[in-house]
N, C-alpha and C positions, 0 to 999 in steps of 0.2 A: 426592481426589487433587491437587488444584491444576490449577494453571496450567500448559502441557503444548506444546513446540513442536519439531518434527520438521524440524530441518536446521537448527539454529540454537542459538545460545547464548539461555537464558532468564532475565533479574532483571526483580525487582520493585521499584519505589521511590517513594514517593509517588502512588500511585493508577494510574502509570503501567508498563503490562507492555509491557518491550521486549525485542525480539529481535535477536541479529547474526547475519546469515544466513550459516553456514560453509559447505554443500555447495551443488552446482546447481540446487538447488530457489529461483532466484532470479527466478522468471518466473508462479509459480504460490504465489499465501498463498488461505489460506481463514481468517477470524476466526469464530471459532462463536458468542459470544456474541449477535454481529449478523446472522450467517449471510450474510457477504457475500467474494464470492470477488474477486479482484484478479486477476486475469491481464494480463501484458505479451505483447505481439506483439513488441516490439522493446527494447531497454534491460535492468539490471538490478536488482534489489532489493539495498541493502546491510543496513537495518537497517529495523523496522517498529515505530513503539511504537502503544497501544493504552491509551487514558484510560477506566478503568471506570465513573468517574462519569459524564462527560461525552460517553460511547463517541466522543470525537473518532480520528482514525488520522492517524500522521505517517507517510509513506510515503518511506525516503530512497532514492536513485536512483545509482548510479553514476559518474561523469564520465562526459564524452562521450569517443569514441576513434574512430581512423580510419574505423569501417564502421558507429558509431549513434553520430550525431549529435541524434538525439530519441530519449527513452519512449513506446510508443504501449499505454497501457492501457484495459481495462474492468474494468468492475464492473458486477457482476452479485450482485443478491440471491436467498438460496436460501429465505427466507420468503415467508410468506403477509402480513407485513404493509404496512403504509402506507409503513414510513420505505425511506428510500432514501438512499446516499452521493452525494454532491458533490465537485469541488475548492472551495476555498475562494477561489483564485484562478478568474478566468477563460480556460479552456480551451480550443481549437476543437475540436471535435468532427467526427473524421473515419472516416468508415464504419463510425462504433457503438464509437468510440474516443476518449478523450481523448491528444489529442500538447501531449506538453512538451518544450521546447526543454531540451537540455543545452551543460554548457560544461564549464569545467575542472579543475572540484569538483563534490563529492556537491550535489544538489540533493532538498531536499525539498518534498514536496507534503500539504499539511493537508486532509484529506479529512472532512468534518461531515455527519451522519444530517440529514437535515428532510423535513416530512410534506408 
């Protein structure tokens, strides 16, 4: 069947599957391939791509507005394996969550598997 995304516009281009997130399903992604879920507590998702070689995840985030001022996400794996997602930047981590600071453009977060 292919490649398959539920609230969102789907292309493929170079190795890379992106999505533009159309309906409110912008708080909750699941990538199956990695079996790893994204959920935001605070912030929005606008567009997700997804590198198959490389399984890296560009995660892009909304601007900030009067009442979120930060993203407050997790990740969380639904396997049994080793690998686990990261930001690629340094994050703080608060209460089992990564907070990013927003501003007054979309901002992206590069998120990398390592064992």
């Amino acid at each position: 069947m292919g490649w398959l995304a539920f609230g969102g516009n789907l292309s493929e281009k170079a190795g890379w599957i992106h999505v533009d997130i159309t309906t409110a399903a912008q708080r909750d992604i699941f990538i199956a391939p990695v079996g790893l879920w994204i959920t935001l507590d605070a912030g929005q998702v606008k567009a997700i791509a997804y590198n198959k070689l490389t399984k890296e995840i560009r995660l892009t985030l909304a601007p900030a507005d009067a009442h979120t001022w930060a993203a407050y996400f997790r990740l969380e794996s639904t396997t049994v394996s080793a690998t686990t997602y990261k930001p690629v930047t340094n994050l703080s981590l608060e209460q089992g969550r990564f907070a990013l600071p927003l501003n007054d453009a979309t901002t992206t977060v590069v998120l990398k598997p390592s064992k």
